[in-house]
PDB file of N, CA, C and O in Angstrom:
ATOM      1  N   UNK A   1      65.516   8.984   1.196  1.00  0.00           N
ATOM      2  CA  UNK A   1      66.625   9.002   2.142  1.00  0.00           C
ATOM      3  C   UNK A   1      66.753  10.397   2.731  1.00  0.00           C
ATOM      4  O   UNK A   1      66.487  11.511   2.280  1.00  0.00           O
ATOM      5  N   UNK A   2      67.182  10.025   3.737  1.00  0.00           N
ATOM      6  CA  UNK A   2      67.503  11.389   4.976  1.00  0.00           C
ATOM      7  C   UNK A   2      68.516  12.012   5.044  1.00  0.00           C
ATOM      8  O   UNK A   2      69.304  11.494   5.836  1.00  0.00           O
ATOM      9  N   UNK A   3      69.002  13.214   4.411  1.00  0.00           N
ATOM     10  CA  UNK A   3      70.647  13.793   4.750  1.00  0.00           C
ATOM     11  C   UNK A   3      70.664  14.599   5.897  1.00  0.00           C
ATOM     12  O   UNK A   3      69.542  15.048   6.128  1.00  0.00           O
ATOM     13  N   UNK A   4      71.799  15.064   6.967  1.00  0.00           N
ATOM     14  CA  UNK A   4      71.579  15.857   8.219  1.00  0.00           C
ATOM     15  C   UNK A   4      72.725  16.245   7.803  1.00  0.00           C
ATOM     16  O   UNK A   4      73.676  15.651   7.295  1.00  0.00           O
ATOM     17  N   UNK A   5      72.376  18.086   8.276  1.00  0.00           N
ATOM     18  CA  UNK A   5      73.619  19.050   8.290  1.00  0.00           C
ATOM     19  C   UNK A   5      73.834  18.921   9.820  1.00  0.00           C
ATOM     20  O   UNK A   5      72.922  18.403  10.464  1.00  0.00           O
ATOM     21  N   UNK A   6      74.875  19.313  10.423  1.00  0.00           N
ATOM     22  CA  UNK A   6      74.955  19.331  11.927  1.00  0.00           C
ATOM     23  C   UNK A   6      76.024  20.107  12.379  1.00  0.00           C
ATOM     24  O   UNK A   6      76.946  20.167  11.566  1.00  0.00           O
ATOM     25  N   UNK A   7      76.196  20.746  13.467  1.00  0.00           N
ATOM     26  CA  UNK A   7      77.199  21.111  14.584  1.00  0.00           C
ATOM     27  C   UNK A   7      77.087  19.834  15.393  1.00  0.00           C
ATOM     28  O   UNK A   7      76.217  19.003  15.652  1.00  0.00           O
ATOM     29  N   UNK A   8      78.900  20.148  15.790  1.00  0.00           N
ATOM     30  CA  UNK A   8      79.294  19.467  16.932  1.00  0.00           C
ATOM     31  C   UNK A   8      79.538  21.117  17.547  1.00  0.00           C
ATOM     32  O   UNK A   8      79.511  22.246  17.058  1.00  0.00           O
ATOM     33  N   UNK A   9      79.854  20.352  19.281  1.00  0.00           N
ATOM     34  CA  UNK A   9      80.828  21.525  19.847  1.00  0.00           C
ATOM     35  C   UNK A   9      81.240  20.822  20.990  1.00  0.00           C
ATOM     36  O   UNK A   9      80.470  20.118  21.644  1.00  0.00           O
ATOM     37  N   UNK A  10      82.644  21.016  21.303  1.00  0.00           N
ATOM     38  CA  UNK A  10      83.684  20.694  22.625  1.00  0.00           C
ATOM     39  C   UNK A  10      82.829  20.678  23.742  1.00  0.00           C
ATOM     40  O   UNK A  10      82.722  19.800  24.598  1.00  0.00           O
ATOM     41  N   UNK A  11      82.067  22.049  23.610  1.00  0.00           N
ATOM     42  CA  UNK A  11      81.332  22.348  25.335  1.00  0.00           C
ATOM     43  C   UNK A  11      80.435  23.476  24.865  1.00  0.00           C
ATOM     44  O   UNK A  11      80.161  23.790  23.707  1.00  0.00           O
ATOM     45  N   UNK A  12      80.068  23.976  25.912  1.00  0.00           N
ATOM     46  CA  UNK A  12      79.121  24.999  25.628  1.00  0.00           C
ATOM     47  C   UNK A  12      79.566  26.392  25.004  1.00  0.00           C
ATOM     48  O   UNK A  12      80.054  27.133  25.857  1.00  0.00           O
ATOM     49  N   UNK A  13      79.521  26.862  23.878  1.00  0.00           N
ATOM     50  CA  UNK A  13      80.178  27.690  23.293  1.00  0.00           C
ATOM     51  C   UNK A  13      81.660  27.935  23.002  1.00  0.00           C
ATOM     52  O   UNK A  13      82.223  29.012  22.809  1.00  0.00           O
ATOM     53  N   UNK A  14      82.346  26.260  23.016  1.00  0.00           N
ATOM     54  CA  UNK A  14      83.195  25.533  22.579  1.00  0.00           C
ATOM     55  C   UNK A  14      83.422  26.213  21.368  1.00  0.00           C
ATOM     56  O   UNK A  14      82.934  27.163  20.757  1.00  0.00           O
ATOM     57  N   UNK A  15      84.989  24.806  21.138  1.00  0.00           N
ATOM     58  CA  UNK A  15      84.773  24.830  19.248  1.00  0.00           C
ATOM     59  C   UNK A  15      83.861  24.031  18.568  1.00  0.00           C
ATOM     60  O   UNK A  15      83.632  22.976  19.160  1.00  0.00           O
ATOM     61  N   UNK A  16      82.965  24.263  16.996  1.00  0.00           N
ATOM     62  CA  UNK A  16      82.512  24.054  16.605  1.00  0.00           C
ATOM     63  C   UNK A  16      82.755  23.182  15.180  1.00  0.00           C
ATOM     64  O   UNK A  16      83.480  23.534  14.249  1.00  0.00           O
ATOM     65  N   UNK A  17      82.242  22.395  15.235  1.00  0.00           N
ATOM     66  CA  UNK A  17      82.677  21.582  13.449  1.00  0.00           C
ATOM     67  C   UNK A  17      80.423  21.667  12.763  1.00  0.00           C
ATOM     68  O   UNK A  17      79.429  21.322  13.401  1.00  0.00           O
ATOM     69  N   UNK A  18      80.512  22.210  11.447  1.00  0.00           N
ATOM     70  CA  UNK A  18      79.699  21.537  10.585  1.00  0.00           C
ATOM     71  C   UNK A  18      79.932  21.010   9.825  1.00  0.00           C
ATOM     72  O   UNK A  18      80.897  21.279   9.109  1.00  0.00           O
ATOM     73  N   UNK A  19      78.868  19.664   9.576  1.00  0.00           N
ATOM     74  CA  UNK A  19      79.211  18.812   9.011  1.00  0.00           C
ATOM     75  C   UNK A  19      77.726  18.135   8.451  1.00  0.00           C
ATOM     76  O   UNK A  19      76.648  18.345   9.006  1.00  0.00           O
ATOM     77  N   UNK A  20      77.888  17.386   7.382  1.00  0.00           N
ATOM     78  CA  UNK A  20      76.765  16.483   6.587  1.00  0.00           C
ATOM     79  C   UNK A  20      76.746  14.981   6.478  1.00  0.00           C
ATOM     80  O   UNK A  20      77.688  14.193   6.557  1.00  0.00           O
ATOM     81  N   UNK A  21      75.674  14.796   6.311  1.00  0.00           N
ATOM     82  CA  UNK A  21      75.567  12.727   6.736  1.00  0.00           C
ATOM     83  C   UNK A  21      74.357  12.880   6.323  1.00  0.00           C
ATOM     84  O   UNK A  21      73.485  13.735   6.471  1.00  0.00           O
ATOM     85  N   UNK A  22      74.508  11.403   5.502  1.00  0.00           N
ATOM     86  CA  UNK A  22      73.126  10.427   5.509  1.00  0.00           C
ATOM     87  C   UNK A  22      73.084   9.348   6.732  1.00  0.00           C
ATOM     88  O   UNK A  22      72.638   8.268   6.344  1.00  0.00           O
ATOM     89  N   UNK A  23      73.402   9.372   7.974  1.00  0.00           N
ATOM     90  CA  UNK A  23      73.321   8.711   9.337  1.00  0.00           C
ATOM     91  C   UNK A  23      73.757   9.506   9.501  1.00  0.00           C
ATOM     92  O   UNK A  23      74.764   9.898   8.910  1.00  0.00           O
ATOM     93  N   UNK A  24      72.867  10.356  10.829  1.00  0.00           N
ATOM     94  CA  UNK A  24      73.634  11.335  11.536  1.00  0.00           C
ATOM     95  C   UNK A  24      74.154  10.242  12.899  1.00  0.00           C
ATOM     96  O   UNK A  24      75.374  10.263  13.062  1.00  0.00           O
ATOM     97  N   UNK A  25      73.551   9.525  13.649  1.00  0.00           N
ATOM     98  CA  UNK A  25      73.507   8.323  14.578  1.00  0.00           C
ATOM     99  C   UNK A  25      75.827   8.130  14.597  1.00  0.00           C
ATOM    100  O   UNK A  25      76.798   8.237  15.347  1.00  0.00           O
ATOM    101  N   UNK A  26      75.433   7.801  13.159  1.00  0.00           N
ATOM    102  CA  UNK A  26      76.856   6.319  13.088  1.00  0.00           C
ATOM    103  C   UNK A  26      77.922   7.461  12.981  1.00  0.00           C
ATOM    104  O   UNK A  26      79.020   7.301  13.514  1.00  0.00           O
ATOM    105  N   UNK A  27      77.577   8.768  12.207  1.00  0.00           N
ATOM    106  CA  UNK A  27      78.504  10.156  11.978  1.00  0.00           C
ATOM    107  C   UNK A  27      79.047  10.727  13.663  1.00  0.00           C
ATOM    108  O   UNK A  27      80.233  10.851  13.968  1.00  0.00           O
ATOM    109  N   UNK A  28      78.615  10.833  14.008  1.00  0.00           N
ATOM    110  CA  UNK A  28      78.394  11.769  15.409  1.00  0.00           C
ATOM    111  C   UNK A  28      79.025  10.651  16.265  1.00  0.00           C
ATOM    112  O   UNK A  28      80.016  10.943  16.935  1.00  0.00           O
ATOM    113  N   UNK A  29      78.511   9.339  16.298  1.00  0.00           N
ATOM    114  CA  UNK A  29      79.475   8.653  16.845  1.00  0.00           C
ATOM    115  C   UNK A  29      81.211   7.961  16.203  1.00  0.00           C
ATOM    116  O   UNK A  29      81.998   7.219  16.790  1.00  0.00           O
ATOM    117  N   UNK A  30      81.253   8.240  15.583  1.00  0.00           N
ATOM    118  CA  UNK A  30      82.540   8.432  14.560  1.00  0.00           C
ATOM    119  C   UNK A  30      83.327   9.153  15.101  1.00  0.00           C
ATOM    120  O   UNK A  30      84.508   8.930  15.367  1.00  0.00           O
ATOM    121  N   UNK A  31      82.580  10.245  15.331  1.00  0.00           N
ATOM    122  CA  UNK A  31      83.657  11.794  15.879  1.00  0.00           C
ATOM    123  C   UNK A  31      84.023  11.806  17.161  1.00  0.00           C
ATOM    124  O   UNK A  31      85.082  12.184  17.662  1.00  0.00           O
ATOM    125  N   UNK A  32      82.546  11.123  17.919  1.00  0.00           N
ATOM    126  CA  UNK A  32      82.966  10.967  19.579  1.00  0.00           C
ATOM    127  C   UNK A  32      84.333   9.834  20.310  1.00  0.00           C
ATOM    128  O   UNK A  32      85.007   9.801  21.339  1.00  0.00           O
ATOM    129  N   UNK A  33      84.173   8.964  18.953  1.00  0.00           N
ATOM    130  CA  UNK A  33      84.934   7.753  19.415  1.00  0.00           C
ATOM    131  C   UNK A  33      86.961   8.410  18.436  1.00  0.00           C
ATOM    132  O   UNK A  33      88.056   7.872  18.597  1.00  0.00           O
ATOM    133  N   UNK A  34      86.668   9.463  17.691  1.00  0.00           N
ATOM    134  CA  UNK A  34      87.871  10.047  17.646  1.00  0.00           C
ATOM    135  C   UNK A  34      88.687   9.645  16.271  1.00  0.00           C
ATOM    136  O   UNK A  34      89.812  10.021  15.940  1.00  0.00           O
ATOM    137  N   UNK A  35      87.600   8.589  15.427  1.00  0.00           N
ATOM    138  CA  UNK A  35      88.021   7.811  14.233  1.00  0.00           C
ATOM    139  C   UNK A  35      88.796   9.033  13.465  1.00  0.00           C
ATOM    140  O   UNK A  35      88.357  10.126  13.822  1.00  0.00           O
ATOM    141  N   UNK A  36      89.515   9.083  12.800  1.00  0.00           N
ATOM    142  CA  UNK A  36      90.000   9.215  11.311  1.00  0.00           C
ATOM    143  C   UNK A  36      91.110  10.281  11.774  1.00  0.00           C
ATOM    144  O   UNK A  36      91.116  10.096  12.991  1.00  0.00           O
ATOM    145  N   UNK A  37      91.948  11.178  11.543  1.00  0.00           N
ATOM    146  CA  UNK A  37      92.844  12.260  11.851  1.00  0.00           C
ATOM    147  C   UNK A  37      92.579  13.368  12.092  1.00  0.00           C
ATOM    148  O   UNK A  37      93.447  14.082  12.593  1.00  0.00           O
ATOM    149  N   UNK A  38      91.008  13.989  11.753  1.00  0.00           N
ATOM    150  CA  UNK A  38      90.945  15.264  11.692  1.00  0.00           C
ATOM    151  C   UNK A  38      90.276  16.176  12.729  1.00  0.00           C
ATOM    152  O   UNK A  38      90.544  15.921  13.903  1.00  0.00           O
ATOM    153  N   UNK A  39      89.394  17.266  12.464  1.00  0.00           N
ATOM    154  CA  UNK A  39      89.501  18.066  13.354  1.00  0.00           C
ATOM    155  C   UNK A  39      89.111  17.617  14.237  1.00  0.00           C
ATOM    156  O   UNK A  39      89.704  17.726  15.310  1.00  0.00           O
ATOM    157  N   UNK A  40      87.969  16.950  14.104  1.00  0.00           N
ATOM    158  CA  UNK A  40      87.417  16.785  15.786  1.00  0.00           C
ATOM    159  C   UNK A  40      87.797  16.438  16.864  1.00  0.00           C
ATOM    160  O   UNK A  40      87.384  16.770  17.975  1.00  0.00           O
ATOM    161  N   UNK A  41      89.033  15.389  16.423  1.00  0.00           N
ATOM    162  CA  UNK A  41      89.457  14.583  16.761  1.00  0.00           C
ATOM    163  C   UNK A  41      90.575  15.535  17.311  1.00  0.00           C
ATOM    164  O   UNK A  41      90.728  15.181  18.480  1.00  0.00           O
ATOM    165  N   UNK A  42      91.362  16.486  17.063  1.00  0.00           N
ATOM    166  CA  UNK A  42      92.309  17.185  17.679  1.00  0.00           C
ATOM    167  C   UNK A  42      92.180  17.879  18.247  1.00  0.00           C
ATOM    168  O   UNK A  42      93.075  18.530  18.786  1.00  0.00           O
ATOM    169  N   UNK A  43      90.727  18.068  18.396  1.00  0.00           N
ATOM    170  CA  UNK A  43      90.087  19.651  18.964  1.00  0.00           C
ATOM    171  C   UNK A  43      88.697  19.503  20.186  1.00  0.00           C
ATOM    172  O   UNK A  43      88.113  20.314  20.904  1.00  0.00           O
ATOM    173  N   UNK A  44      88.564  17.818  19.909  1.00  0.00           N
ATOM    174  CA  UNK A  44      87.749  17.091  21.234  1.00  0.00           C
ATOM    175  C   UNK A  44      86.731  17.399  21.162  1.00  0.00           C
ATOM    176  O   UNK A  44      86.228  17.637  22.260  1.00  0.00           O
ATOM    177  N   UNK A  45      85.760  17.602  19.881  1.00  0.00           N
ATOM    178  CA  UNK A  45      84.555  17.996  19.418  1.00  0.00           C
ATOM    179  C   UNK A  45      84.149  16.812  19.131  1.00  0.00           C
ATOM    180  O   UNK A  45      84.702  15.989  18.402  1.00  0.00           O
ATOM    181  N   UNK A  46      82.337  16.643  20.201  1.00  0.00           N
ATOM    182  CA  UNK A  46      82.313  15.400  20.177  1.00  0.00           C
ATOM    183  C   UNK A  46      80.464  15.539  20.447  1.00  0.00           C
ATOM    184  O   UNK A  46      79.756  14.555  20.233  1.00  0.00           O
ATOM    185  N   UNK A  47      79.868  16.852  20.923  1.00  0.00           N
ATOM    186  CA  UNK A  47      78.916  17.121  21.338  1.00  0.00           C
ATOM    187  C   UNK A  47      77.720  17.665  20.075  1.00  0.00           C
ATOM    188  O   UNK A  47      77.836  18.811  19.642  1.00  0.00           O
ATOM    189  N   UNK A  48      76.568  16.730  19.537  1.00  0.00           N
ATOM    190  CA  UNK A  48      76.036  17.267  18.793  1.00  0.00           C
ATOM    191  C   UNK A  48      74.463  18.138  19.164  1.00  0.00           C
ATOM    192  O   UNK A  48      73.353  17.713  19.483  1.00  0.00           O
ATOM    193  N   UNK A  49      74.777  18.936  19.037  1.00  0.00           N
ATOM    194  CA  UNK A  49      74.052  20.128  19.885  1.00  0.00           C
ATOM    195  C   UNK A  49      73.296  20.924  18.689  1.00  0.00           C
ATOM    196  O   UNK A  49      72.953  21.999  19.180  1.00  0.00           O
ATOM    197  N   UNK A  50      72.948  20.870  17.528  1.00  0.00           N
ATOM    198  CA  UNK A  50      72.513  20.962  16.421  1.00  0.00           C
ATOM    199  C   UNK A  50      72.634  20.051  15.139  1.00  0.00           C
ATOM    200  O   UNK A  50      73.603  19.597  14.529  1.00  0.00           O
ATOM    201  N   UNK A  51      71.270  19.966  14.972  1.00  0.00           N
ATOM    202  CA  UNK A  51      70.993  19.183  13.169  1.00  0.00           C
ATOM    203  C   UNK A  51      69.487  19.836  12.735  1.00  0.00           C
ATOM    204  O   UNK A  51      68.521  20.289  13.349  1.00  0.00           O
ATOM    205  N   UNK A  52      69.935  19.569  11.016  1.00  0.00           N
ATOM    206  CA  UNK A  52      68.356  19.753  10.505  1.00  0.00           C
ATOM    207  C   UNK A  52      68.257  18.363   9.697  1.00  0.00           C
ATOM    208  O   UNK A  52      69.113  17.483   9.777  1.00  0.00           O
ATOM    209  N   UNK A  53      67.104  18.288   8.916  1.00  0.00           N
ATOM    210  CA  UNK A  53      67.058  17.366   8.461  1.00  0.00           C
ATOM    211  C   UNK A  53      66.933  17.386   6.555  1.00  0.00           C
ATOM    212  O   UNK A  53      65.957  18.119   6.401  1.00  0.00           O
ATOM    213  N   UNK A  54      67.318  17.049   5.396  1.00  0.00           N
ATOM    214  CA  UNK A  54      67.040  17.550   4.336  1.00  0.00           C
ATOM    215  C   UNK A  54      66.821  16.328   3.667  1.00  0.00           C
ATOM    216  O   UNK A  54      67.446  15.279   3.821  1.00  0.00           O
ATOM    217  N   UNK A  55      65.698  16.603   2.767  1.00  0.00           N
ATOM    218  CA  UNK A  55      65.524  15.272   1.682  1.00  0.00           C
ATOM    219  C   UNK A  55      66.225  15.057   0.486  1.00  0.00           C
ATOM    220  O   UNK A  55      65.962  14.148  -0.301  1.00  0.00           O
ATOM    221  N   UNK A  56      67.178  15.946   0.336  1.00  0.00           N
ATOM    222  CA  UNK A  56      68.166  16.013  -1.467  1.00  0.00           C
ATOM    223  C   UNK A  56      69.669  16.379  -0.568  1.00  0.00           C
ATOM    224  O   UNK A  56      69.872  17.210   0.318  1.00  0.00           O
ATOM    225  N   UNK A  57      70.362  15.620  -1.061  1.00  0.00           N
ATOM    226  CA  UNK A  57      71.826  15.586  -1.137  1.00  0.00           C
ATOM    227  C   UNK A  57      72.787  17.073  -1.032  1.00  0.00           C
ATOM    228  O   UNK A  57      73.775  17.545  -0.469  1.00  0.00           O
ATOM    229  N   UNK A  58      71.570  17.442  -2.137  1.00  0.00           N
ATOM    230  CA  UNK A  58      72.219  18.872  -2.869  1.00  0.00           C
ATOM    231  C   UNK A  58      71.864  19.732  -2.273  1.00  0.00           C
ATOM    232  O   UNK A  58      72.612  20.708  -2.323  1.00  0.00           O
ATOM    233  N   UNK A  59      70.551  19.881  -1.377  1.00  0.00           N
ATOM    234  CA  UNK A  59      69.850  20.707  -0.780  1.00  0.00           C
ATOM    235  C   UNK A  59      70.829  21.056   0.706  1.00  0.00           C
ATOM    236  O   UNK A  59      71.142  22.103   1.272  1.00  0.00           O
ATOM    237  N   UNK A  60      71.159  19.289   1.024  1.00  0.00           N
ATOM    238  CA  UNK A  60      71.773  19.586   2.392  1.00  0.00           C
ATOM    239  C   UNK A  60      73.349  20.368   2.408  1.00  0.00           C
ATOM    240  O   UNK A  60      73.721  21.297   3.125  1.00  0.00           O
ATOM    241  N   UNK A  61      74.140  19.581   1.284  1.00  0.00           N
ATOM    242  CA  UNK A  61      75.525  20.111   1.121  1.00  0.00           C
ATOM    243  C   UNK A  61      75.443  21.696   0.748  1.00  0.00           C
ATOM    244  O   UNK A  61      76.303  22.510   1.087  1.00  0.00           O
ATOM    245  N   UNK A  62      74.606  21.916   0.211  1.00  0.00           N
ATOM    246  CA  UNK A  62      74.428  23.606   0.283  1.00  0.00           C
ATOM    247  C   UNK A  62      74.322  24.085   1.544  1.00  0.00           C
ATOM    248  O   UNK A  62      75.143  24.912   1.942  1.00  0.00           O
ATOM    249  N   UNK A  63      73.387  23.676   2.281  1.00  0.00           N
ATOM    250  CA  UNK A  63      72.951  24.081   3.726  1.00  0.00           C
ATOM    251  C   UNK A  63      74.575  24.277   4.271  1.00  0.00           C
ATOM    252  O   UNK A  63      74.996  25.372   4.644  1.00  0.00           O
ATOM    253  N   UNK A  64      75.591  22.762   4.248  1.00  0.00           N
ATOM    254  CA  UNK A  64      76.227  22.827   4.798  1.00  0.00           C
ATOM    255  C   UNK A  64      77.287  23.921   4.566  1.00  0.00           C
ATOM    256  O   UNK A  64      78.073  24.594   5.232  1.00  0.00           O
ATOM    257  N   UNK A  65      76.992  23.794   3.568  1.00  0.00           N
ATOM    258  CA  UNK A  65      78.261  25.453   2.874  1.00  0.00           C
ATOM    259  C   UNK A  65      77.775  26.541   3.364  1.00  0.00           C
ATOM    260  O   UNK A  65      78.472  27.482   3.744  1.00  0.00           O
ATOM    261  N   UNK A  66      76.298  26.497   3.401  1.00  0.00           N
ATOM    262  CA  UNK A  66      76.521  28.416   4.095  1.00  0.00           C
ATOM    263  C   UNK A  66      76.516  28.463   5.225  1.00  0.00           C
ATOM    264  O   UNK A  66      76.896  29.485   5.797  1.00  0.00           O
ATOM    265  N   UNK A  67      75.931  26.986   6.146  1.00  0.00           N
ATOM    266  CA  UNK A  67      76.590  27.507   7.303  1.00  0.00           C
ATOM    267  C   UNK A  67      78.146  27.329   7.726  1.00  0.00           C
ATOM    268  O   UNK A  67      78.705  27.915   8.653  1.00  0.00           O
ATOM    269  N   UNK A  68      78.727  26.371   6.822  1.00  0.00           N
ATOM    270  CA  UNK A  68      80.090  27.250   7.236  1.00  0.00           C
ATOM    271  C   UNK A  68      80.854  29.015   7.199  1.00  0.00           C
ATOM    272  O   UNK A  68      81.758  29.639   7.754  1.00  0.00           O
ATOM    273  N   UNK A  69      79.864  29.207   6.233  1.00  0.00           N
ATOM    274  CA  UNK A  69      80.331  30.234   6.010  1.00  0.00           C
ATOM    275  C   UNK A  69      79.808  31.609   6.429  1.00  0.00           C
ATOM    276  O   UNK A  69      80.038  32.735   5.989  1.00  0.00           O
ATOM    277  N   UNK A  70      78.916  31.091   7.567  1.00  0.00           N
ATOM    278  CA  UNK A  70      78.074  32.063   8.682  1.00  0.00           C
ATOM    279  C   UNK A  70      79.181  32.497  10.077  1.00  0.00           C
ATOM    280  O   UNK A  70      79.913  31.828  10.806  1.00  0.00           O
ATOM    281  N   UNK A  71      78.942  33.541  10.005  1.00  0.00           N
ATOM    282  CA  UNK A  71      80.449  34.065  11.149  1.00  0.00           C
ATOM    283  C   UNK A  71      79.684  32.994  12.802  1.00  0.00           C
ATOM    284  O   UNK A  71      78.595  32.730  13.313  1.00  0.00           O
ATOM    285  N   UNK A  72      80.729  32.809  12.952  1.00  0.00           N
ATOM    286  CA  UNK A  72      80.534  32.197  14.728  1.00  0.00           C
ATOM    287  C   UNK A  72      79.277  32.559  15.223  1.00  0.00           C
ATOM    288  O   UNK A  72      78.379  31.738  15.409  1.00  0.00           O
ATOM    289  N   UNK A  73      79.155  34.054  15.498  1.00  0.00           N
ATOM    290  CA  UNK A  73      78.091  34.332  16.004  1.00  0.00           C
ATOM    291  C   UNK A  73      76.681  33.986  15.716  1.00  0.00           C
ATOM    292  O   UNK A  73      75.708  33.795  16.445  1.00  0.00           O
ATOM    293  N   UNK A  74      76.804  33.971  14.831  1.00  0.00           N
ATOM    294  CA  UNK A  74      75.212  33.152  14.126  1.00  0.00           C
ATOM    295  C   UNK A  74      75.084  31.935  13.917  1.00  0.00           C
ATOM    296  O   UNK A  74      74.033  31.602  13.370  1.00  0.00           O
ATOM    297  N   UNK A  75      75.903  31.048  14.205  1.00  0.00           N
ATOM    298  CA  UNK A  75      76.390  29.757  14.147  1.00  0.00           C
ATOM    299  C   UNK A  75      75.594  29.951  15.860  1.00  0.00           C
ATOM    300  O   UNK A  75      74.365  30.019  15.880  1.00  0.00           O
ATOM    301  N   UNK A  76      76.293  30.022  17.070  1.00  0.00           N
ATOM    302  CA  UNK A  76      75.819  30.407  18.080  1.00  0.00           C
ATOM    303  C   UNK A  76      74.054  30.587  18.671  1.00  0.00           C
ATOM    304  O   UNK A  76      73.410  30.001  19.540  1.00  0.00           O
ATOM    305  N   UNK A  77      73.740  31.662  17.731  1.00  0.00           N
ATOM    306  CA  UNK A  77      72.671  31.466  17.513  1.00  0.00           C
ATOM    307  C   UNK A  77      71.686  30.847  17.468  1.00  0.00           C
ATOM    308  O   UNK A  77      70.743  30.946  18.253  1.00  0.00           O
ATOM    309  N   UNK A  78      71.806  29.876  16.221  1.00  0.00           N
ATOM    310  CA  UNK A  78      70.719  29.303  15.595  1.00  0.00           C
ATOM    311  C   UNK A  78      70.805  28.030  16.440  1.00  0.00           C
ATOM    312  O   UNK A  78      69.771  27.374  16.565  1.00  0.00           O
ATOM    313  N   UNK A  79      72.365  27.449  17.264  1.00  0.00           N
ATOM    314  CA  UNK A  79      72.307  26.694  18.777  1.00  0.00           C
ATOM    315  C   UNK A  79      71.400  26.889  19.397  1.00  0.00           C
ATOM    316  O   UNK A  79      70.370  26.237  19.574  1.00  0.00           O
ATOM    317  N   UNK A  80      71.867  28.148  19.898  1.00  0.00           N
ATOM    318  CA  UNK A  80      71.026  28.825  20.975  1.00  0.00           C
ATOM    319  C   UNK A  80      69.342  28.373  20.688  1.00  0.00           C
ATOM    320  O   UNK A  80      68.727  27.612  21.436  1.00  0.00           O
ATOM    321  N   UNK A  81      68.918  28.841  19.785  1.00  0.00           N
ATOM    322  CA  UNK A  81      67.482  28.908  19.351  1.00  0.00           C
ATOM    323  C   UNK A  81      66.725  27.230  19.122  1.00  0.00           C
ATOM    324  O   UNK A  81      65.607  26.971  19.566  1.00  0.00           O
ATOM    325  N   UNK A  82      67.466  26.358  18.460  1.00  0.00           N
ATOM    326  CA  UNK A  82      67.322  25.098  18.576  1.00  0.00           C
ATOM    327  C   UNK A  82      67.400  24.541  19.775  1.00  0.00           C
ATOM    328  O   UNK A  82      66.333  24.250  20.317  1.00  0.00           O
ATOM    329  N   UNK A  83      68.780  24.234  20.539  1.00  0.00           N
ATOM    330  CA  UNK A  83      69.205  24.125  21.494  1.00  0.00           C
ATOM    331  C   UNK A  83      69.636  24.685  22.975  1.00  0.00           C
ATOM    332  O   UNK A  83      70.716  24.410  23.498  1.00  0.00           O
ATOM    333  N   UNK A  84      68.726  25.433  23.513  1.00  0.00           N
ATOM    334  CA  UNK A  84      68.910  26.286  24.429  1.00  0.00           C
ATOM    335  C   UNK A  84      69.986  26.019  25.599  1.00  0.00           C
ATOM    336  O   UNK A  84      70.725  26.931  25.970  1.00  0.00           O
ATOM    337  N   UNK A  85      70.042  24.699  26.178  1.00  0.00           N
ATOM    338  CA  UNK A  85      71.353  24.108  27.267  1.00  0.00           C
ATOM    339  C   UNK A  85      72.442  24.127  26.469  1.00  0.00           C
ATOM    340  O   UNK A  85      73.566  24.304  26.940  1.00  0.00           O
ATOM    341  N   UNK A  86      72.176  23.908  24.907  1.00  0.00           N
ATOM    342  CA  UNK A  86      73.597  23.093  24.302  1.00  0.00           C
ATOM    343  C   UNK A  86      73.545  21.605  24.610  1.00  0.00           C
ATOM    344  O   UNK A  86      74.399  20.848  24.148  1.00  0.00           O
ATOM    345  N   UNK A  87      72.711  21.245  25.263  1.00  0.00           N
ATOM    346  CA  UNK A  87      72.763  19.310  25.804  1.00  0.00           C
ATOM    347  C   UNK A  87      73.165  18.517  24.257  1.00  0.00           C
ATOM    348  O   UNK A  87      72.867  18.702  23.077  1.00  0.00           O
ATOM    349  N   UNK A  88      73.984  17.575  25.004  1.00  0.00           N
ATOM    350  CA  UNK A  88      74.129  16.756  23.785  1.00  0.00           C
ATOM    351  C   UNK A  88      73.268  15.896  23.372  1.00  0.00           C
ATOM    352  O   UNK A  88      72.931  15.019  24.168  1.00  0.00           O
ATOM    353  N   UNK A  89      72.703  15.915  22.065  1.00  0.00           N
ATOM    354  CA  UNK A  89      71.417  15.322  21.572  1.00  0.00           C
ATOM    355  C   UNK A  89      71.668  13.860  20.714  1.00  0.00           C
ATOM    356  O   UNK A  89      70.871  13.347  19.928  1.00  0.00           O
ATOM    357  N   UNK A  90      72.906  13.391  21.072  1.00  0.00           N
ATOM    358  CA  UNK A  90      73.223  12.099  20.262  1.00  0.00           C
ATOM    359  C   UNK A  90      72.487  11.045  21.542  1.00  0.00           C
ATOM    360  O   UNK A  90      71.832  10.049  21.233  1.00  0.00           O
ATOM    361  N   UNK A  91      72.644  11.319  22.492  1.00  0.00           N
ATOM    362  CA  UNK A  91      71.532  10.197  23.263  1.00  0.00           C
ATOM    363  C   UNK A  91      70.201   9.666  22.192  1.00  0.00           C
ATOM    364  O   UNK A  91      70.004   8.537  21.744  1.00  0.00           O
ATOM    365  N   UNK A  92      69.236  11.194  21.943  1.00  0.00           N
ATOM    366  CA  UNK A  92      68.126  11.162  21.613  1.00  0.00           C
ATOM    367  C   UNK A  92      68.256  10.568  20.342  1.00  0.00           C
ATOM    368  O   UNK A  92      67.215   9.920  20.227  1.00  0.00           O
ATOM    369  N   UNK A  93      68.829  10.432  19.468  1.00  0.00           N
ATOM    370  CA  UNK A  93      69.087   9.597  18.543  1.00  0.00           C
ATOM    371  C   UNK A  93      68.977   8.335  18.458  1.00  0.00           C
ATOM    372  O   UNK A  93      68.601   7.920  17.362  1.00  0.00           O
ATOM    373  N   UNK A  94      69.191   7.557  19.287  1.00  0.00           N
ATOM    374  CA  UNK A  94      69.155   5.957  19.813  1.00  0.00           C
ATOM    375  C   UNK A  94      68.361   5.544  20.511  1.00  0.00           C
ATOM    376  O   UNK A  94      68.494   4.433  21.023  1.00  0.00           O
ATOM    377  N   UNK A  95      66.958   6.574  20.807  1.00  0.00           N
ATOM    378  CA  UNK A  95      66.247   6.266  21.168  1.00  0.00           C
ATOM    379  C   UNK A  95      64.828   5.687  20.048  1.00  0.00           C
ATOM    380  O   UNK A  95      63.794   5.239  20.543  1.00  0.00           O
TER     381      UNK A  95
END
């Protein structure tokens, strides 16, 4: 099985949410459609503009912890470097 760490972001150097899933697909659309109370959902983060991919649970939820805990700017970054427009990449998913 497949776990994905990911950014969302509002817009292009928007606000940002990371986050972890075993479906990144059904996750990402979860957030776009505004389900459950929380941030994304108050803050209109809906654009997934970064993911990696990890084969252990444990491997990814780590991932996901340090990049929360990477200042903005390098968060930015590693966008940038993956994702150069910022385009939203949940299309490419359903393909």
């Amino acid at each position: 099985m497949a776990y994905f760490v990911y950014i969302l972001a509002s817009r292009h150097h928007g606000t940002l949410y990371v986050g972890v899933t075993n479906d990144l697909a059904r996750r990402v659309f979860e957030h776009r459609e505004g389900q459950g109370e929380g941030f994304t959902r108050r803050h209109g983060v809906g654009r997934l503009v970064y993911y990696e991919e990890h084969s252990s649970v444990n491997e990814a939820i780590a991932q996901e912890k340090r990049l929360k805990r990477w200042k903005r700017e390098w968060k930015i970054q590693a966008i940038d470097a993956f994702n150069p427009e910022w385009d939203d990449l949940y299309e490419q998913l359903n393909r």
